[in-house]
C-alpha positions in Angstrom: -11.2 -6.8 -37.6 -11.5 -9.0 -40.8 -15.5 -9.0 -41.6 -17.3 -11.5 -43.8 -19.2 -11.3 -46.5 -21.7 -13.6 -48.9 -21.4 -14.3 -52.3 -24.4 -12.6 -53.6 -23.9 -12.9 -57.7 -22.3 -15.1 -59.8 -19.1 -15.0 -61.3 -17.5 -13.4 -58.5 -13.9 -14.0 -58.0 -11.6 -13.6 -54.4 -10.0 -10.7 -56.3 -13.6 -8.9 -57.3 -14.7 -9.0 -53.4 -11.4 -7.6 -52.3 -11.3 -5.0 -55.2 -14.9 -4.3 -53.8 -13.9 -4.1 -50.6 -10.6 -2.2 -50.5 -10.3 -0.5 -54.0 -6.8 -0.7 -55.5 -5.4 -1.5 -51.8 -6.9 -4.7 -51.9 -5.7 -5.4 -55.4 -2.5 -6.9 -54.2 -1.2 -10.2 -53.6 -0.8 -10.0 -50.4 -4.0 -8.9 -49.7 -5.2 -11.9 -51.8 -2.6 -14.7 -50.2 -4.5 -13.5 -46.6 -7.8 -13.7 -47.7 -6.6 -17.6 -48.7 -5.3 -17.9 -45.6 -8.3 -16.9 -43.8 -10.2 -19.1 -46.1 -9.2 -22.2 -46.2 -10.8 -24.6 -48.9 -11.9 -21.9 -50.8 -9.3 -21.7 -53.5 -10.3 -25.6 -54.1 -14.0 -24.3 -55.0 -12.7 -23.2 -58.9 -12.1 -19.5 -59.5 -15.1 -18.5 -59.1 -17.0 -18.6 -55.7 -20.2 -20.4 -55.6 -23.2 -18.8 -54.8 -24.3 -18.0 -51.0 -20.4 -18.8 -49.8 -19.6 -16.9 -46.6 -16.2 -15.3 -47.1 -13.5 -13.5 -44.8 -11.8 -10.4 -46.1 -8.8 -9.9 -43.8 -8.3 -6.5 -42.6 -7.7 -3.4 -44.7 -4.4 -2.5 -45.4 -2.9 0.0 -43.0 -2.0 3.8 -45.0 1.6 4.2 -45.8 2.9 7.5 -44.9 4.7 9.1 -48.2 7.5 11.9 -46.9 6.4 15.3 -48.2 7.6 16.4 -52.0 9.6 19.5 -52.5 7.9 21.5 -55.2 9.7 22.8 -57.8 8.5 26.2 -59.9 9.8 26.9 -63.1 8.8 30.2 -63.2 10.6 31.5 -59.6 
């Protein structure tokens, strides 16, 4: 469920709330094309978002699954 959040400092930027938010996941710009999407009018604001502005972060990217790594040992 995408939750919202308020602009709280200045200088913040879409990308610093989703970095916030989601870590390297939400450092993507995918991640940052849905929070536009959710937001719309925002990205006419300037870069940075004013003060007290009510923002939704979409929802956090779902885990990929990475197939399991064969170990190798030199020393077998």
């Amino acid at each position: 469920m995408p939750q919202t959040v308020t602009v709280q400092g200045r200088r913040i930027t879409l990308d610093l709330l989703l970095w916030r938010a989601y870590g390297r996941a939400g450092n993507t710009a995918a991640m940052l094309a849905a929070a536009l999407k959710l937001n719309p009018g925002l990205a006419g604001q300037g870069p940075e978002i004013p003060l007290r502005t009510r923002v939704t972060l979409p929802d956090p990217p779902r885990a990929t699954t990475r197939a399991p790594r064969k170990v190798v040992s030199l020393f077998d």
